[in-house]
N, C-alpha and C positions, 0 to 999 in steps of 0.2 A: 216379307213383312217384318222388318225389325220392330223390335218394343217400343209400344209410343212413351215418349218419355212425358212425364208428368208435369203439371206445374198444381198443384193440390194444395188448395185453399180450406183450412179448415173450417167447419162451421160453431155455433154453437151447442152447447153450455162451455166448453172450454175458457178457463180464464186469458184477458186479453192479453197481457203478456206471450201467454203461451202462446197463442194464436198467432202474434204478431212474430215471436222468434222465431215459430216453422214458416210462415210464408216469407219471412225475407232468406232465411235459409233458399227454401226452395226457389226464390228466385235468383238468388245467388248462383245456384246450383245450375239453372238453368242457363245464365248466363255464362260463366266458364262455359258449360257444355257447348254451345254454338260458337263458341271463340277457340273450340278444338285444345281451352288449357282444363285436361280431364285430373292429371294429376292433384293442381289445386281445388277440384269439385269433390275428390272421391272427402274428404274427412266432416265438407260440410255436408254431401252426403249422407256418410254417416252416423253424423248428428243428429240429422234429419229422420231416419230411423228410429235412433231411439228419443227423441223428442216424441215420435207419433207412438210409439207404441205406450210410451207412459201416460199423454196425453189419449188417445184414442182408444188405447186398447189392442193386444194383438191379431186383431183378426177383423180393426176395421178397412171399410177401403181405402183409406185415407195411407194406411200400413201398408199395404197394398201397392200403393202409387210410389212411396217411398221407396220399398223395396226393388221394384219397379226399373228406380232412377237409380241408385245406387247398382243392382246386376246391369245396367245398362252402361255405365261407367266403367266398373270391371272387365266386359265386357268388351266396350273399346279398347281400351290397353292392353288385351290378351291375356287379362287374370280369368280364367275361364272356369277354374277350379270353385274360384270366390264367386262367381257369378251365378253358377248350375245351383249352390243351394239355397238362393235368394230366389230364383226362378222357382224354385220348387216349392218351398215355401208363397210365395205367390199364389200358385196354382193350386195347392194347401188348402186356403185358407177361401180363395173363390168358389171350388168345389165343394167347402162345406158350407159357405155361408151363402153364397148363389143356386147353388146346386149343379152338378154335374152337365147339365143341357141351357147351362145359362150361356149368351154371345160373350161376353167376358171370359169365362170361363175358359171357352175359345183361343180368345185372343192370349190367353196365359198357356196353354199348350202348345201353340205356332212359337209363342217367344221360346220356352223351352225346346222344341225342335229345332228351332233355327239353332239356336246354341250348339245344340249335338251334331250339326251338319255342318258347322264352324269347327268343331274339333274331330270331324271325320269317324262319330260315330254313328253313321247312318243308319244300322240298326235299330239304333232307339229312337233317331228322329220322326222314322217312318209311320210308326203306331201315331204319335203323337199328331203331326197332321194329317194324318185321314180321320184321326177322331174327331181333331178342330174343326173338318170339312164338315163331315155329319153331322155334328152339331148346329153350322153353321145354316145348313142347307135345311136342316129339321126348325128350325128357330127362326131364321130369317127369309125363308126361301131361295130357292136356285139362282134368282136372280138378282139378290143382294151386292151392292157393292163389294161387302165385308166377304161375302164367299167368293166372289171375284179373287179376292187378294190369296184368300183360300185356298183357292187351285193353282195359283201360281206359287203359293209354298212347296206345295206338293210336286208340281212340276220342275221346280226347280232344284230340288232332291233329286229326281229322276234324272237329271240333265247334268247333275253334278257325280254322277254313278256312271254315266254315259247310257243311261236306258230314254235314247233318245223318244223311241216308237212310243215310250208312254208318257213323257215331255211334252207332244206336239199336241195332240186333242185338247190337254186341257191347259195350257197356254191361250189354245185359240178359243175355247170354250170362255175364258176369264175375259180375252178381248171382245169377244161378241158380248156377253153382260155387260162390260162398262162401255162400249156404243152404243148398247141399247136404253140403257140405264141413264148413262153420265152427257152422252152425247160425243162426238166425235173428237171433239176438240178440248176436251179435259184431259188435267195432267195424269190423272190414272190410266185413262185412256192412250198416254202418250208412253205410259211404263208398262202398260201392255206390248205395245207393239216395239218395243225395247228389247221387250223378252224374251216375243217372239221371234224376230231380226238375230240376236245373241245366238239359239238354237239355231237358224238353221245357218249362222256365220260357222259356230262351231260343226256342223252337218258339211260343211262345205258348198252350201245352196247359198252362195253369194246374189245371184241373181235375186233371190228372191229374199234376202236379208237386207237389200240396197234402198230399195223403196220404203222397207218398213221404217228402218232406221232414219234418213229422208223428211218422213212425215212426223216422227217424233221428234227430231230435230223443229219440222217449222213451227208445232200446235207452241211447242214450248217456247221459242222465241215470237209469237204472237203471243200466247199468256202471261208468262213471266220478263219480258225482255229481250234485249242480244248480249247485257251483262248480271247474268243469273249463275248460281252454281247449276243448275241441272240444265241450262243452258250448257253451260260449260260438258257437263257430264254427255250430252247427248254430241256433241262435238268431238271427242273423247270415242264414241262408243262408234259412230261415223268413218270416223281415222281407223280404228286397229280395223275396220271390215277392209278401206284401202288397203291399209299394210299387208292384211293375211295373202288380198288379192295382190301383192306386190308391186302397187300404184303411189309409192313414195311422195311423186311427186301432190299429190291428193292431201296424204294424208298429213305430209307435214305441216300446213298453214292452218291446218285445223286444231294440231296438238299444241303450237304455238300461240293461236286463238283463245285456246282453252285455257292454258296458264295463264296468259295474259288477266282476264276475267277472274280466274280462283286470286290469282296474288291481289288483283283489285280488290273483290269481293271480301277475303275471308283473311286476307295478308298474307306476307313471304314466308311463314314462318306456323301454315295452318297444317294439319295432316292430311288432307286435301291436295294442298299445294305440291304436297312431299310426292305425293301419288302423280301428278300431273308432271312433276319433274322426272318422276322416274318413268311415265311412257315417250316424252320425250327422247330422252335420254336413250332407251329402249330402238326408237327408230332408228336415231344416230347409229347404234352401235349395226343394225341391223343393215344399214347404208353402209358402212365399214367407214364413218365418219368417227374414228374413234375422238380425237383431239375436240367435238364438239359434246359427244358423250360425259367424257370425265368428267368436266364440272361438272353437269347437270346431277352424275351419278353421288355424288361428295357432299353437294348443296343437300340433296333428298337425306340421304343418311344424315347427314348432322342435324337435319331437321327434325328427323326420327326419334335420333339419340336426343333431342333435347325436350321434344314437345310430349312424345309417348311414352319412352321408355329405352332406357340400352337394353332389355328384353322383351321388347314388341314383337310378338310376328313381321310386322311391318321394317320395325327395325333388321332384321333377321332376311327378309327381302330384300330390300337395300344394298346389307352386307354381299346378300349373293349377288343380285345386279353387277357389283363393282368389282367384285372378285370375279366373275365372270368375264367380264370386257378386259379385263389384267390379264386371263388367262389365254382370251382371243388374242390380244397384243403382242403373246410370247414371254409375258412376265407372269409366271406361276410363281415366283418365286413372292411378288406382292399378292397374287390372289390367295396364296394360300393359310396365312391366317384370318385372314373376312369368310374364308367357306371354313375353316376351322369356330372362329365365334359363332354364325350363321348355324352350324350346326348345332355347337353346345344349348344355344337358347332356343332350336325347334325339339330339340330332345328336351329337356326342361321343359316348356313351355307347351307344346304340343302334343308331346310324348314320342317313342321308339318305333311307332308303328304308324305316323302320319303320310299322307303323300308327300307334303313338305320335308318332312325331315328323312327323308326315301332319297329327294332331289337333292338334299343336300351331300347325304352319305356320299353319293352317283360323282358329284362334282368335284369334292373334297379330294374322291377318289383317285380322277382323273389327274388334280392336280398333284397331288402325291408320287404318282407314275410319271408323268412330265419331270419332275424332280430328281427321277431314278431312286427312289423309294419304293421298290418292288412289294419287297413283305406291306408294309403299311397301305399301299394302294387297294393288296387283297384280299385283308383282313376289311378295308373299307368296302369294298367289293362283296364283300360273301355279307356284311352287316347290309348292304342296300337290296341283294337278291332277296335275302330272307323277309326285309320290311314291306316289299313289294308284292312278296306271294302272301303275305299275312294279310295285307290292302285288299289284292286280290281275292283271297278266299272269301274274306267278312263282305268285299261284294257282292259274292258268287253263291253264298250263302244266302247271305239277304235276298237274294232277286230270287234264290228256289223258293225260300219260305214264300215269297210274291205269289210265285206261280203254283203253291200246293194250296194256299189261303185264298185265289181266285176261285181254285178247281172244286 
C-alpha cells in the first residue's frame, strides 16, 4: 500500500486567497503527478508545504496531506533520504494529534515501512507494519478492508526477504477479507489475487499462480476496461508467469498489449511506459532476439533520463538492462560504462549495501574480466561478496529476532 496522495482542500477561517493558492497548488500538484512529470511537482509541492503550515499550522491534517504529497514525490524519483523524514514527520504529528491507535495513524506507519522495504531496510520496516496491523485490526476489525491491505504490507516484506512460509497465510487471509467484504469482482479483490499469484510464480507453483493471475486479469478488464493501466499491469504480471514458465510464445502478445495501452493511456514518454519497454525488451533479449531488444532497451532509458532523473533507480535499471544485453552480444567493451554509471547512482542513491547495488558490483565485474582487467574485476568481486553477506546477515538477523519475538 503506497501513500495515498492527497488532494486537501482547505477549510475555514483561512483567508481566501490563501485558500485558493493551496488548492490550485495541490491540484497542480496532482496533475503533474498522474502525467508521471514528478520533477516539475516536487517545488509546487513544496510550496505547498509551507503554504500549509503558515496557513494551518504545523501539526494540522491538512500539513499532514501536504507532507504526504511532497515524500510521495521524493519518493518516486528515488530521493528517499528526502522522503523518510517527511514520512516521519507525518507520523509525528498523527500520533500526537490522533493518538497512537488512530486508522490514520496506521496508514502513516505502512507508508513509512514501505519506504524502508524500498531501500532494503527491512529491519525497521517490519516493527512498523505489524504495528499498523494491530492497530488496524484493534480499530477497525479483522475484517476491514484497511487491514486487508494490512496484511498484504506485511506479507509482502516477507516475500521480499524470501520468507515465503510467512508470506502465504496472510496474502490468503487479506484475499478472503476483500471477498468477503468487497465481493469477488472488486479491484482489491483483483490485487489480492495478483499477490497471491506473484508468491507462488516466485515459489515456482505456476500451476497454481495461472489461474490467479487469469482471474485478475478478467475482474479488471470487466471493471475498468481492455484499455486501462492496471489492465495493462495485470497483462504485464500474466506474461512474466509465461516467460518464468518459458512459453514465449504466450507471453509476447501480452507484453506488447500492454504497451500498446500505457503509451495510449499515459503516453510515450510516461515512467510506466519506460517499465513496459523494458519488460519487453527483457523478453527479446531472453529469446536471443537481441536486434528487437536494443531499441526498446535505449527508448526505456532515455525516457528515464528525461522523465525521472539521470539518478533514478529506474534510471540505474535501464542502464543495467542495456549493458547487460551489450555484454550478452559480446560487446563488453559498450556495456561497461552503463554497469559503471548504473553502479555509481545505486551506490549514491541506495547505498553500499543494497541488493541492487550487489547486482550491480556482480555485473560491472563480470564485465571488467571479459575486458582482461583481472585486478579490477576482483577488487569488484571481493566489493560484491562482502555486500551480499552484509544483505544476508541483516536478513538472517532480522528473521532470528522474528523467531525469539514469536517464542
Amino acid at each position: 500500500m503506497l501513500l495515498a496522495f492527497s488532494l486537501w482542500i482547505l477549510a475555514c477561517p483561512a483567508s481566501q486567497s490563501d485558500e485558493d493558492e493551496f488548492n490550485l497548488l495541490n491540484q497542480q500538484v496532482q496533475t503533474l503527478f498522474k502525467q508521471g512529470r514528478y520533477q516539475e511537482a516536487i517545488p509546487l509541492a513544496e510550496k505547498a508545504v509551507e503554504l500549509a503550515r503558515r496557513v494551518r499550522g504545523a501539526e494540522h491534517s491538512g500539513t499532514v496531506a501536504s507532507l504526504n504529497n511532497l515524500a510521495s514525490l521524493y519518493w518516486t524519483i528515488g530521493e528517499y533520504t528526502k522522503a523518510e523524514p517527511l514520512l516521519q514527520e507525518a507520523l509525528r504529528i498523527r500520533q500526537k494529534v490522533l493518538g497512537p491507535e488512530h486508522a490514520y495513524t496506521a496508514e502513516s506507519l505502512n507508508n513509512l515501512a514501505v519506504l524502508y522495504q524500498d531501500m532494503g531496510e527491512y529491519a525497521k520496516a517490519e516493527p512498523l507494519f505489524q504495528e499498523a496491523l494491530q492497530i488496524l485490526q484493534k480499530v477497525l476489525g479483522k475484517d476491514h478492508p484497511d487491514t486487508a491491505s494490512s496484511l498484504d504490507n506485511l506479507a509482502a516484506l516477507y516475500k521480499a526477504i524470501g520468507e515465503y512460509a510467512k508470506a502465504e497465510p496472510l496474502f490468503q487471509e487479506a484475499l478472503q477479507i476483500r471477498q468477503k467484504v468487497l465481493g469477488f469482482e472488486h479491484l482489491d479483490t483483483a490485487s489480492s489475487l495478483n499477490n497471491l499469484a506473484a508468491l507462488h510464480r516466485v515459489m515456482g507453483e505456476y500451476a497454481k499462480a495461472e489461474p490467479l493471475y487469469q482471474e485478475a486479469l478478467r475482474i479488471r478488464q470487466k471493471v475498468l476496461g481492455s484499455e486501462h493501466r492496471y489492465t495493462a499491469e495485470s497483462l504485464n504480471n500474466l506474461a512474466s508467469l509465461y516467460w518464468v514458465m518459458g512459453e514465449y510464445a504466450k507471453a509476447e502478445p501480452l507484453l506488447q498489449e500492454a504497451l500498446r495501452i500505457l503509451q495510449k493511456v499515459l503516453g510515450p514518454e510516461h515512467p510506466d511506459t519506460a517499465t513496459s519497454l523494458n519488460n519487453l525488451a527483457m523478453l527479446y533479449w531472453v529469446m536471443g532476439e537481441y536486434a528487437k531488444a536494443e531499441p526498446l532497451y535505449q527508448e526505456a532509458l532515455r525516457i528515464c533520463q528525461k522523465v525521472l532523473d539521470s539518478e533514478h533507480p529506474d534510471t540505474a535499471t535501464s542502464l543495467n538492462n542495456l549493458a547487460l544485453l551489450y555484454w550478452t552480444m559480446g560487446e563488453s567493451a559498450k556495456a561497461e560504462p552503463l554497469y559503471q554509471e548504473a553502479l555509481r547512482i545505486r551506490q549514491k542513491v541506495l547505498g553500499p549495501e543494497h541488493p541492487d547495488t550487489a547486482t550491480s558490483l556482480d555485473n560491472f565485474a563480470l564485465a571488467e574480466f571479459d575486458l582482461d582487467r583481472i585486478d579490477e574485476a576482483a577488487a569488484l568481486a571481493r566489493q560484491a561478496s562482502a555486500a551480499e553477506l552484509t544483505i544476508l546477515s541483516k536478513i538472517f538477523s532480522f528473521t532470528s529476532e522474528q523467531q525469539r519475538w514469536r517464542t
